[in-house]
C-alpha positions, 0 to 999 in steps of 0.5 A, a space after each residue: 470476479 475480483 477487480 484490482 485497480 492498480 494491480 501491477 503495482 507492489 500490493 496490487 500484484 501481490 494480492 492478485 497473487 494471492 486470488 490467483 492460487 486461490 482459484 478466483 476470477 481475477 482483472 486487473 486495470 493499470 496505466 503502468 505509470 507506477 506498475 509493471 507488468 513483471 509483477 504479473 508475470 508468474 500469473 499472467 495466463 490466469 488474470 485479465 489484463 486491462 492497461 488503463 487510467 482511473 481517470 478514464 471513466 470508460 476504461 474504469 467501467 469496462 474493468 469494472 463491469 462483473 466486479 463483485 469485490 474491488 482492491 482500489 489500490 491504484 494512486 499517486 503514492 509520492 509524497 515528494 511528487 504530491 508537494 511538487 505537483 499537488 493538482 496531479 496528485 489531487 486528479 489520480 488520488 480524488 477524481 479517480 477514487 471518485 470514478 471508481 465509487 460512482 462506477 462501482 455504486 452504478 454497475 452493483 459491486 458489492 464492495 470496495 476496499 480502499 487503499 488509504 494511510 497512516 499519512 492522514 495522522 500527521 505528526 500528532 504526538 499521541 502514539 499508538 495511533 487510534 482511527 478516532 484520532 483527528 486527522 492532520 495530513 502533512 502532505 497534498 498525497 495524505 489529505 487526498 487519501 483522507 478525502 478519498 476516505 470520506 468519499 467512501 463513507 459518503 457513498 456507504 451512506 447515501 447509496 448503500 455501496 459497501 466500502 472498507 478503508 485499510 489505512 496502511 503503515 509502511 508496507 514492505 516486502 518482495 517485488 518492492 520497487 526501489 525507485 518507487 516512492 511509496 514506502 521505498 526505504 528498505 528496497 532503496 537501502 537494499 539497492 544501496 548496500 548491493 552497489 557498494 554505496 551507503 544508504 542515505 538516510 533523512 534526519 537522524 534515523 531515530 524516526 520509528 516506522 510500524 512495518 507490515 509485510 506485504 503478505 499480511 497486507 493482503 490477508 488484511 485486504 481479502 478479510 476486509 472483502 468478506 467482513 460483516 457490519 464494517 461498511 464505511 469504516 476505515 481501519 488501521 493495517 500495521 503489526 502494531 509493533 515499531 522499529 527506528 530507521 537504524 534498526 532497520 539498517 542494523 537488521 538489513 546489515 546482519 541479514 545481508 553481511 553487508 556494512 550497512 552504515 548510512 549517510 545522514 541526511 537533514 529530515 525533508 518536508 512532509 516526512 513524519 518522525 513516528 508512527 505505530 498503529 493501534 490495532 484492536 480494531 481491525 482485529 475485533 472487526 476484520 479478525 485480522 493481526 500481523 503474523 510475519 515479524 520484522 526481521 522475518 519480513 527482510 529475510 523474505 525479501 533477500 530470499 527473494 532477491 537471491 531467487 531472482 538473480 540466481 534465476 536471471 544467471 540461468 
């Protein structure tokens, strides 16, 4: 049985998806502060749902009891919100990844895979960004995801519980909410363009993203569940290729039809001007690489939006 913390969220409820069609036992624990359970709907017959926190340690066991594999997707995301309220951040983001892995160690799962980022690099001038690299989280929200992070290889060492870190860049795709914070500029773009506004952008959009489709996110997760000798790595999860926030409205403007001309905006704190990933090693490692490109990943998400209106006038 495959647990997904946090999985009515946006990468949560894709690979429960994905198990799903795949004909696997599937659970999900979520609180819903983040998630919905409209991500779950086309499969909700076929998963157990259980609504509840990470921090609550009764509610955690009960999800996690049978468990063999565990997506711990669930977090506080907001980089904003982690500035404003870092205590909070630190409680969902280190105390709960901490009750995951104890309840994890305690009821013999056999893995964890941890959803951290490519936050922990900071702003380090040298791109492509290796795991080897130091880390200099800019954010309260990266550094509890690199102490989370240690927390995993801590827990591989002394008890022998498998964990994998999957450092995330920025994760795009279908059900992507636009008042998330997570990785939200393409849904939030998306949103301005089909109301008439123009999208509002920080800085002067030459900052460069490395953009993975969420599809590919998943295979990365379901690959990091089966892999031999990769416990208490981390490895970096991104299509190794970088794109400018107004390229990205470029392509949002041809796939759509729609003026896509932004508001500049000055650049916020804790934001990161560049970020491409370096590769090779979930490759070598998990056998994985990107296979959906950029502007292939937007016109899934328009499909997709499409789709969804056309259903709702029905």
């Amino acid at each position: 049985m495959y647990l997904i913390t946090g999985g009515a969220g946006f990468i949560g409820s894709h690979i429960a998806t994905r198990l799903v069609h795949q004909g696997h036992r599937v659970r999900v624990l979520d609180n819903l502060a983040s998630g919905s359970v409209r991500n779950l709907e086309p499969i909700m017959d076929d998963v157990e749902f259980i609504e509840g926190d990470i921090r609550d340690t009764g509610a955690l066991r009960r999800a996690m009891a049978g468990a063999e594999v565990v997506f711990h997707e669930a977090a506080e995301p907001s980089v904003p919100r982690s500035i404003a309220d870092p205590a909070s951040t630190f409680a969902i983001n280190v105390e709960g990844t901490l009750n995951v892995l104890t309840a994890a160690r305690d009821l013999e799962c056999r893995r964890v895979v941890f959803a951290t980022t490519c936050a922990i690099y900071g702003d380090a001038p040298e791109l492509p960004k290796l795991e080897s690299l130091p880390p200099a989280p800019l954010s309260p929200y990266a550094m509890s995801k690199l102490t989370g992070e240690h927390l995993c290889a801590m827990y591989s060492r002394l008890y022998g519980l498998e964990t994998v870190g999957l450092r995330y860049f920025n994760v795009f795709g279908p059900r992507q909410d636009p008042s998330s914070a997570y990785a939200a500029a393409i849904p939030k773009f998306l949103e301005a363009l089909h109301a008439g506004h123009q999208p509002r952008v920080f800085g002067d959009g030459e900052q460069s993203r490395d953009f993975v489709a969420v599809d590919d996110v998943v295979r990365a997760n379901l690959l990091a569940a089966g892999a031999d000798g990769v416990g208490g790595r981390v490895f970096n999860v991104a299509s190794g290729k970088s794109v400018t926030i107004n390229q990205v409205l470029a392509t949002l403007g041809e796939v759509t039809g729609i003026d896509a001309t932004p508001e500049y905006l000055p650049a916020r704190a804790g934001d990161i001007l560049h970020s491409l990933a370096d590769v090779s090693l979930a490759r070598r490692y998990l056998g994985f690489e990107a296979t959906i490109g950029f502007r292939e990943g937007i016109e899934r998400i328009v499909h997709d939006g499409q789709r969804a209106t056309t259903l709702i006038a029905a």
